[in-house]
C-alpha positions in Angstrom: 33.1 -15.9 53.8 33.1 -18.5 56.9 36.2 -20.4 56.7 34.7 -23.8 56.4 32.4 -23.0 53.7 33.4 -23.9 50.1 32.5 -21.9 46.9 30.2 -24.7 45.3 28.1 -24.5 48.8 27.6 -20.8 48.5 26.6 -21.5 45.0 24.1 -24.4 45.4 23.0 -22.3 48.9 21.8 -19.0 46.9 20.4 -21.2 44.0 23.1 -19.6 41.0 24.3 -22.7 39.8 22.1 -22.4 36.5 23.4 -18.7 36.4 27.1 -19.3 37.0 26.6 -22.4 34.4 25.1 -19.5 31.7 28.3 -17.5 32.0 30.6 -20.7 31.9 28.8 -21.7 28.8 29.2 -18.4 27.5 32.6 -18.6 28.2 33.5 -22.1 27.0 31.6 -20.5 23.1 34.4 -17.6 23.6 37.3 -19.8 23.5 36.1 -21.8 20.7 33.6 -24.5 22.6 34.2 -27.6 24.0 37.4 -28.9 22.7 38.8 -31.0 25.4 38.9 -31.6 29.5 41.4 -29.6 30.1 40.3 -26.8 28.0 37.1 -26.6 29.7 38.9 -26.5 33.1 41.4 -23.9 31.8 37.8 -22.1 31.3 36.0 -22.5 34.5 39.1 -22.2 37.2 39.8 -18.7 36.3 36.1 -17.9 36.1 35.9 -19.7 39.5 38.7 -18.1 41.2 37.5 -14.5 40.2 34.0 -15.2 41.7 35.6 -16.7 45.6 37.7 -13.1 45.3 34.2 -11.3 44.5 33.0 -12.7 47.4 36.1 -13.0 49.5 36.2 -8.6 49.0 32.3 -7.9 49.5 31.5 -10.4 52.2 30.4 -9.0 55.5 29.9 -11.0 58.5 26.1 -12.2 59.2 25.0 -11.7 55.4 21.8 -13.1 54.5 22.0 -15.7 52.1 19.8 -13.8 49.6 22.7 -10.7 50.2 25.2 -13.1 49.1 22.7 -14.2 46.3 23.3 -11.1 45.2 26.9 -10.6 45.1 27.0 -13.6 42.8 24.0 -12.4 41.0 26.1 -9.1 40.2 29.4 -10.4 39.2 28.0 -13.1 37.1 25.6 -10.3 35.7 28.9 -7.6 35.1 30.7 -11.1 33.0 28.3 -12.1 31.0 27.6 -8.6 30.0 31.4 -8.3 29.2 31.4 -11.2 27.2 28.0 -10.3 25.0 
């Protein structure tokens, strides 16, 4: 992953923001729903942080954007699977 580039780029660059947001909201109805802030965050950063590993592991040097599309596709894929 190039240095300078930040996870919510990546995202918004390969268009799976509405796909990441479907596992978040999956997991958010896991733990209850929406309770507060902080519980939402408690949520997301873990689910966040897993995902920049994902890519951080399987990222190769002069990927295409629509490989790294698919990376993310595959790992959100894999989590919301393990949540259904």
């Amino acid at each position: 992953m190039p240095v300078a580039t930040t996870l919510e780029t990546i995202i918004d660059q390969t268009g799976e923001m509405e796909h990441l947001n479907d596992l978040v909201l999956l997991s958010l109805d896991r733990a209850g729903g929406f309770t507060s802030t902080e519980a939402y965050f408690s949520t997301v950063q873990p689910i966040l942080d897993l995902l920049e590993v994902e890519i951080r592991v399987r990222y190769q040097p002069g990927m295409s954007k629509n490989e790294m599309k698919l990376i993310i596709q595959d790992w959100i894929d894999t989590e919301i699977r393990t949540l259904q």
